[in-house]
NUBASE-940942 format. One record per residue: x, y, z of N, C-alpha, C, O in turn; residue number from 1; residue in one letter. Coordinates in steps of 0.001 Angstrom, whole numbers, plus 500000, padded with zeros to 6 digits. Layout:
X, Y, Z, X, Y, Z, X, Y, Z, X, Y, Z, NUM, a
...
***
This chain:
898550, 207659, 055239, 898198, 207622, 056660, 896976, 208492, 056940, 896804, 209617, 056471, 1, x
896014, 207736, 057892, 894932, 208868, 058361, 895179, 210016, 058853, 896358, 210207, 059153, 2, x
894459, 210840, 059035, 894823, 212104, 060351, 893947, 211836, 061488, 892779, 211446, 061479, 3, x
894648, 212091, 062385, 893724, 211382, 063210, 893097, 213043, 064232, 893750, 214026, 064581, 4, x
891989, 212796, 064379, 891179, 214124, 065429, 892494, 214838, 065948, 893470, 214109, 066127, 5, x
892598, 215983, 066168, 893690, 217231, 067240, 893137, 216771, 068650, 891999, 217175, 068888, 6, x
893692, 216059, 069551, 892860, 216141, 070761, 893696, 217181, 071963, 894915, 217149, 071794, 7, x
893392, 217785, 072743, 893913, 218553, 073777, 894562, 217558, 074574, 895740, 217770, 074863, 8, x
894005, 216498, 074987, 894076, 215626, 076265, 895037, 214634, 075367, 894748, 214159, 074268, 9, x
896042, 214476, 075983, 897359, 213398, 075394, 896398, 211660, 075326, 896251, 210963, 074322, 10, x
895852, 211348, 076845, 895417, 210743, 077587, 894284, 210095, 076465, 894230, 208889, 076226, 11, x
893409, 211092, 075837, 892758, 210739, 075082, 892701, 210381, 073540, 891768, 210007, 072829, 12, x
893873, 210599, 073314, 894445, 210831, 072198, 895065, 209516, 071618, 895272, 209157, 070459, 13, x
895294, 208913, 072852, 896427, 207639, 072558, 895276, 206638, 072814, 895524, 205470, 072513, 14, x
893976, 206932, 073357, 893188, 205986, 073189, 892270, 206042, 071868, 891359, 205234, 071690, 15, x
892446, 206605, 071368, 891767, 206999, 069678, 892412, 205968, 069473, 892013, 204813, 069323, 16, x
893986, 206622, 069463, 895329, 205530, 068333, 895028, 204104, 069030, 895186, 203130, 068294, 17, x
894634, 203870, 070297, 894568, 202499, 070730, 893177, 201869, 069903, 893223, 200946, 069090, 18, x
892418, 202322, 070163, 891091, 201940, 069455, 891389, 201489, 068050, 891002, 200382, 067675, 19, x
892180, 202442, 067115, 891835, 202787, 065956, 893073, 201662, 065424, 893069, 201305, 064246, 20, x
893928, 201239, 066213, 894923, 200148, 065900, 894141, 198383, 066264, 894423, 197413, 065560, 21, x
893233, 198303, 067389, 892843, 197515, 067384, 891678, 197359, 066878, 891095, 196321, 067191, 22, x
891093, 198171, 066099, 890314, 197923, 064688, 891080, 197773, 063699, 890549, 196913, 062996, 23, x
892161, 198162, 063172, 892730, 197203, 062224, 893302, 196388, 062668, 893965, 195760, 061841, 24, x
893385, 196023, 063782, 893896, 194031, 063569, 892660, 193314, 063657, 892733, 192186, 063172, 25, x
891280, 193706, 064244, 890594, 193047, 064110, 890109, 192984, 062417, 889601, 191918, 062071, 26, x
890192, 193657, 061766, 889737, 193587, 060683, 890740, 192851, 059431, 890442, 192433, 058312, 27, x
892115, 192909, 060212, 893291, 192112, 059677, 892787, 190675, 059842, 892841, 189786, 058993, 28, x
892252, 190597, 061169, 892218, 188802, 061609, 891137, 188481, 060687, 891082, 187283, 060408, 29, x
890163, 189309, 060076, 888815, 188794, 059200, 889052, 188239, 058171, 888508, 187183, 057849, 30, x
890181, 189048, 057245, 890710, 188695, 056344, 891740, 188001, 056129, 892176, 187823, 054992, 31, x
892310, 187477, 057262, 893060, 186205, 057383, 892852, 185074, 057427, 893522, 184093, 057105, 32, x
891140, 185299, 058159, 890377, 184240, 058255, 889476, 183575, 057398, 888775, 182650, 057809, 33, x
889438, 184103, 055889, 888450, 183716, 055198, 888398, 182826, 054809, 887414, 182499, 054145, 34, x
***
């Protein structure tokens, strides 16, 4: 598992994990798609 940045802000934190989850499905769908 990554580590992901220490952030102070909860708020911001869960948008890392949001980001950083919907870069791997986009990168899931690439390779599904080949």
């Amino acid at each position: 598992l990554r580590q992901f940045p220490r952030v102070s802000d909860p708020e911001n934190s869960f948008s890392v994990l949001r980001s950083t989850i919907a870069g791997n499905n986009r990168r899931h769908e690439k390779e599904g798609k080949t």
